[in-house]
C-alpha positions in Angstrom: -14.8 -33.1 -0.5 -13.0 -34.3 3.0 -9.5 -33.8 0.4 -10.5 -30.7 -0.7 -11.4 -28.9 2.9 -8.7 -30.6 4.6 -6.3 -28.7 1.6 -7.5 -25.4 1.4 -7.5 -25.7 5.4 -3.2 -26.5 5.0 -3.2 -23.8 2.9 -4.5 -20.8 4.8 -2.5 -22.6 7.7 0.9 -22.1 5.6 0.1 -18.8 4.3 -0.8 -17.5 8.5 1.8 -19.2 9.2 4.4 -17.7 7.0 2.9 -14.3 7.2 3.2 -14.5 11.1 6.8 -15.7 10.7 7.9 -12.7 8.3 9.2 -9.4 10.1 9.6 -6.5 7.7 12.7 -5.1 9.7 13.9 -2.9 6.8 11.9 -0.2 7.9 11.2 1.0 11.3 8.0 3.1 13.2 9.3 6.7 13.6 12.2 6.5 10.8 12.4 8.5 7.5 9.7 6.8 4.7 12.4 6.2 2.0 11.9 8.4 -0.9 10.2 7.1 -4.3 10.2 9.3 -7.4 8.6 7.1 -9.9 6.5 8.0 -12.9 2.7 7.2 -13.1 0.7 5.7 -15.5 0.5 9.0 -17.7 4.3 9.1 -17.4 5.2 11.8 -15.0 6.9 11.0 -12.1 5.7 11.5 -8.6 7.8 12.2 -5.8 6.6 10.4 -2.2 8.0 14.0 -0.1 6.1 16.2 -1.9 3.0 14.5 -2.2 3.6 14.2 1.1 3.6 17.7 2.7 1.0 18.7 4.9 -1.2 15.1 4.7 -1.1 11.7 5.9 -0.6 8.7 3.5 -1.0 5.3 3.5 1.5 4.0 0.9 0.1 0.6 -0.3 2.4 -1.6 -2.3 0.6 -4.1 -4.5 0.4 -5.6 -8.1 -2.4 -6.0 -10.6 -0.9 -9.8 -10.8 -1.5 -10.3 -7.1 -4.6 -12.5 -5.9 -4.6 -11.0 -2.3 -4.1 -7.3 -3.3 -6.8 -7.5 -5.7 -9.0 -8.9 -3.0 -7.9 -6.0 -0.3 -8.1 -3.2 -3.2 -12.3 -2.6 -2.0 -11.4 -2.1 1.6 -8.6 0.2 0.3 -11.2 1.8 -1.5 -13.7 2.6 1.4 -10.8 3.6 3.8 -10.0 5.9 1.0 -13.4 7.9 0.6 -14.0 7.8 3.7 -10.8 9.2 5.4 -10.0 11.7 2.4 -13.4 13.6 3.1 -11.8 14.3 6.8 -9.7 16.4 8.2 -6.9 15.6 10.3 -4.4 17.2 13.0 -1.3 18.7 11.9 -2.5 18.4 8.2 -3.6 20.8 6.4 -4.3 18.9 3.3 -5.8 15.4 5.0 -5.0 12.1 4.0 -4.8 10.5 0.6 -3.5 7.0 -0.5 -0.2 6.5 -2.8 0.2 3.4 -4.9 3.1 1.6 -5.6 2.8 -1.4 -8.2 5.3 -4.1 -8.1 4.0 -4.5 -11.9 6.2 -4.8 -15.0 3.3 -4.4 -17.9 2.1 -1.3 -17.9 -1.4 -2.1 -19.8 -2.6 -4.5 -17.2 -1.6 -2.3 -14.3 -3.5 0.8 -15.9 -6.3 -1.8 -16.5 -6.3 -2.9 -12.4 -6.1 0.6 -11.3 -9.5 1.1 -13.5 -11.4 -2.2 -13.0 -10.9 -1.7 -9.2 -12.1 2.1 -9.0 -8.8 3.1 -7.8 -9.4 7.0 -7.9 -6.7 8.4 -5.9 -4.8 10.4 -8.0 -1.2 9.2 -6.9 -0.1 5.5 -8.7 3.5 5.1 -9.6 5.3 2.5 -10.3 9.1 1.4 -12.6 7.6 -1.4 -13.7 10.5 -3.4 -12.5 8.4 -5.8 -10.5 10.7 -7.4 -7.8 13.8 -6.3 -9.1 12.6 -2.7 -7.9 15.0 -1.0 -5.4 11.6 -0.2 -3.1 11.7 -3.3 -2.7 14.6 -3.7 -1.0 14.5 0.1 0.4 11.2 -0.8 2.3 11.5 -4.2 2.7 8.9 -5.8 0.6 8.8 -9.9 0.6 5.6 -10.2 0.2 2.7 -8.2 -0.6 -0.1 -6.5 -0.2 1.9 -4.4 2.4 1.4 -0.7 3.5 2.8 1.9 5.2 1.0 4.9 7.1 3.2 7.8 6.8 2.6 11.2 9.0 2.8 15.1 7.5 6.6 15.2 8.6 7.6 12.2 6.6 7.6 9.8 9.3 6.4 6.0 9.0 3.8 5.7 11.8 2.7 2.0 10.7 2.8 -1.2 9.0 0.5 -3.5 7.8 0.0 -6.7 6.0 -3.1 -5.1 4.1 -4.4 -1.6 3.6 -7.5 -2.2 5.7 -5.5 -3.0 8.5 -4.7 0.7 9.1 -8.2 1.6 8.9 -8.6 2.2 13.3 -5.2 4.2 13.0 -5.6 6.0 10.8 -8.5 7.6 12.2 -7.1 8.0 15.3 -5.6 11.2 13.4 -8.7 12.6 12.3 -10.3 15.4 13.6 
């Protein structure tokens, strides 16, 4: 019992550890979001700019494969119906989520989206898992990670987990 405790306890240490040592410098507060144009799970492709005109986002970059984004998927969820029922400043269409999956079958991420009552109606992905050029274009090493993104196309935040934007992004809320 001592073993177990005392590894689990070296293993949360590693991962805080590693997470606090990580600095996702590939993307900065107040830049441009890079642009994604990448199909969703019906096939047609989404573009990030025009989704986002006129609303907030939180872009959330996960993987049906991931352990931690499958466990931060229901707080993603609640920040979800409850800020998409508000309205905000400076956005005449609110807030809504956008997916990016870092997946590469296309069965098991359709079958995550489902199973964890993702209903927002933006999920894309190129199934290229790493080797996807978001990757690199917003800096992803790790992930869950997400990005709040204002009406003018602006990144306003970044987090380590969806729920983590939760306090800001009501601060936009009317």
């Amino acid at each position: 019992m001592k073993k177990t405790l005392l590894m689990v306890a070296l293993m949360l240490g590693f991962l805080v550890s590693a997470n606090a040592q990580y600095s996702n410098d590939a993307v900065k507060l107040g830049q441009k979001a890079p642009e994604l144009a990448y199909p969703n799970p019906a096939g047609k492709v989404l573009k990030l700019s025009e989704i986002n005109k006129g609303r907030y986002i939180l872009l959330d970059c996960w993987a049906s494969w991931c352990g931690p984004c499958r466990a931060s998927n229901p707080g993603l969820v609640k920040i979800y119906q409850e800020a998409s029922k508000r309205k905000f400043k400076g956005a005449p269409k609110g807030f809504t989520v956008v997916s990016f999956s870092l997946d590469q079958d296309g069965n098991k991420w359709k079958e995550a989206i489902a199973k964890d009552n993702l209903t927002w109606e933006y999920h894309m992905s190129d199934l290229k898992g790493w080797q996807s050029i978001v990757s690199q274009s917003y800096g992803i090493q790790y992930i869950p990670q997400a990005f709040l993104i204002d009406p003018n196309g602006n990144i306003i935040g970044k987090y380590g987990r969806a729920e983590e934007a939760a306090a800001d992004i009501m601060k936009y809320a009317e």
